[in-house]
N, C-alpha and C positions, 0 to 999 in steps of 0.2 A: 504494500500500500504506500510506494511513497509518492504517486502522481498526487499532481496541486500545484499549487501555485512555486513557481522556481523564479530565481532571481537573476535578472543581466547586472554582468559585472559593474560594480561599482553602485548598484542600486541597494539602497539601506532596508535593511528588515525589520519590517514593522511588528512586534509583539503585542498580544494582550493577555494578560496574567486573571485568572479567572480561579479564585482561592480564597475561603472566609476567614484564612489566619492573617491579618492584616502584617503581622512579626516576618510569615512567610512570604508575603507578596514582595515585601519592602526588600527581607534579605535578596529574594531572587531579583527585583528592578535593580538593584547597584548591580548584580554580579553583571544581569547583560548589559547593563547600559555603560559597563565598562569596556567592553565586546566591538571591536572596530564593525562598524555595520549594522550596528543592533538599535534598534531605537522601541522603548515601553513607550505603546500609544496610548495603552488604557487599562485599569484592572478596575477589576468587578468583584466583591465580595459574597454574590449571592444567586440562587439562579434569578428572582424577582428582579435584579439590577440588567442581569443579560435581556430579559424579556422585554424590559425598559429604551433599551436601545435602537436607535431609530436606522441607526444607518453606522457601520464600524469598516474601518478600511484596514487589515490587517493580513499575514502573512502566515503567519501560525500564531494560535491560542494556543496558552498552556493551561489545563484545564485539573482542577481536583475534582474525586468525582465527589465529595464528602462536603457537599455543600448544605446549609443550615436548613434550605426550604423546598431540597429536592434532589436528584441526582442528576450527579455530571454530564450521564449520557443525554439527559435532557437539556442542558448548557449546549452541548455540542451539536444537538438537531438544530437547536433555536440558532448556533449563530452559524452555521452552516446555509438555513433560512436565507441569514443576512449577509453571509460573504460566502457563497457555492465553492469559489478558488483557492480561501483561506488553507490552514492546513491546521490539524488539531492533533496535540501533546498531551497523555493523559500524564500527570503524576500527583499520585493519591497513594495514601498510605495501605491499602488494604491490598491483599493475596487475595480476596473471593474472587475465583474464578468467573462465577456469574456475574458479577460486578462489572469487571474487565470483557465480558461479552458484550455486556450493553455497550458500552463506549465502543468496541472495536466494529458491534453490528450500526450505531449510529454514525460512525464515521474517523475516530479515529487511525491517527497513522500509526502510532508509536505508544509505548507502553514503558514509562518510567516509575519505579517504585521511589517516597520522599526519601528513603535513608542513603538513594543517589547522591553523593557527594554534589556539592552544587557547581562545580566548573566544569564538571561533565554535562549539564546539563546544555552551555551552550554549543557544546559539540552536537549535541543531539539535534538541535535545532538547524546544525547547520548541516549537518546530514539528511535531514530530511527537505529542504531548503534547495538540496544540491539534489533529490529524486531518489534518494537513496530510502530502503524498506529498513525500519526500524525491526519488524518483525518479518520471520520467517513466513512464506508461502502454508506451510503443514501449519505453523501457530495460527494465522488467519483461519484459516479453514477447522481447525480445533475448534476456536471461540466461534466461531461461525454458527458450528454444529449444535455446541452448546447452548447460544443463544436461542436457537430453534426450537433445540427438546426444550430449556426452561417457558419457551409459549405455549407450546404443545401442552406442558405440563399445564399454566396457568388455566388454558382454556377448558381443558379437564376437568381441573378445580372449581372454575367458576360454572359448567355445567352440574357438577356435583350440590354442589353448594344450593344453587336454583332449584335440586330436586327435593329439599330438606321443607315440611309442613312444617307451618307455624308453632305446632306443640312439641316436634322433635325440635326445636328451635327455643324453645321452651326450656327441654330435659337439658340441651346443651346449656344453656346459660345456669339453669339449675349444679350443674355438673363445674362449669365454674366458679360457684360460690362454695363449691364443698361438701354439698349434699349427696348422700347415699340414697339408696333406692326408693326405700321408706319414708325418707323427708319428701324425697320427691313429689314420691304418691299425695303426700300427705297434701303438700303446697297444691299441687295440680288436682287434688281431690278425683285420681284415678286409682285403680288398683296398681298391687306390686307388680302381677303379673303383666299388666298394659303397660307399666315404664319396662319390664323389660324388653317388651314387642319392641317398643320403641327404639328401645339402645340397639336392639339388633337391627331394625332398618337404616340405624341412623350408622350404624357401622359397616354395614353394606353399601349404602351410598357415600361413602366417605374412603371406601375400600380404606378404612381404619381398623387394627388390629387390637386398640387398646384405648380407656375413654382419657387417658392423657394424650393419645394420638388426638382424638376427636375434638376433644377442647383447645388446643393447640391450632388444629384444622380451622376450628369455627372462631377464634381470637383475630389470624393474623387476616381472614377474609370479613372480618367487623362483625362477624352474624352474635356475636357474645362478649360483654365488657366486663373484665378481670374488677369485680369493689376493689 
């Protein structure tokens, strides 16, 4: 991935630094604007400040994906939006592989972790500047793939999720406050027997093995709020 924007000699590199540690933005604007060629157009603390932006003339974005009010891959769609030729640098502190899909499925060229020394970093820029693939052919196609199955998976989920009635919706929130079978009953004024019907549909539709699976399940899709 290293097509985008490439530079005629003698033409300055326009940076924009897209990172909510303001300590970080600062350290990395000295190191490139030390950088014969380098010039910081503009940094942005948040994705809400990218989204703000009318119009940005830049070269490569370095982008964290561990922004305060969203994820970086979504930093990278939005300025991508606003400059198609730009070229975008992820460096974020996280190993999640899924993480690193988004960014690389949204556009990213290149893939740097923060504990990258920071004068390496303007090498990388200028590598990628000069056309050069920060990432290998097989590592694209890796995150690639991975990005995929994690949609595949989501769309699963959120089919699952759809299939769950109101009162197994119910037992699940019941099941996050802590309640056993009998509370259940009790609160829901059904039998013991009818909460377990229920646990078992609701675990068949969740293809959950375990009701810490299932409340887990129905937490991180909103369907149940941990008091």
């Amino acid at each position: 991935m290293g097509d985008g924007c490439k530079l005629l000699e003698g033409q300055v590199a326009r940076i924009m630094l897209v990172d909510d540690h303001a300590t970080m933005r600062q350290a990395l604007a000295l190191v490139l604007s030390r950088e014969p060629g380098f010039e910081v157009v503009a940094q942005v603390g948040s994705l809400s400040e990218v989204r703000r932006l009318s119009a940005t003339d830049f070269d490569v974005a370095i982008v964290d994906l561990g922004l305060p009010d969203g994820h970086g891959a979504e930093a990278i769609t939005e300025l991508r939006k606003l400059n198609p030729q730009g070229m975008m640098l992820v460096l974020s502190a996280t190993t999640d592989r899924t993480e690193l899909a988004r960014a690389v499925e949204a556009g990213a060229s290149g893939l740097l972790h923060k504990a990258t020394p920071l004068e390496e970093i303007p090498r990388a820029v200028r590598r990628l500047l000069a056309g050069e693939a920060l990432l290998s052919t097989e590592e694209i196609i890796d995150l690639l793939r991975l990005a995929d199955r994690e949609h595949r998976r989501g769309s699963r989920e959120q089919s699952s999720a759809e299939q769950l009635t109101p009162r197994e919706k119910e037992i699940l929130q019941a099941l996050a406050e802590g309640m056993n079978d009998r509370e259940i009953a009790e609160r829901l004024e059904i039998s013991f027997d009818t909460v377990r019907n229920h646990m078992a549909s609701i675990f068949v539709k969740l293809d959950a093995h375990s009701r810490l699976q299932a409340v887990l399940f129905a937490v991180r899709h909103g369907i149940v709020e941990i008091p």
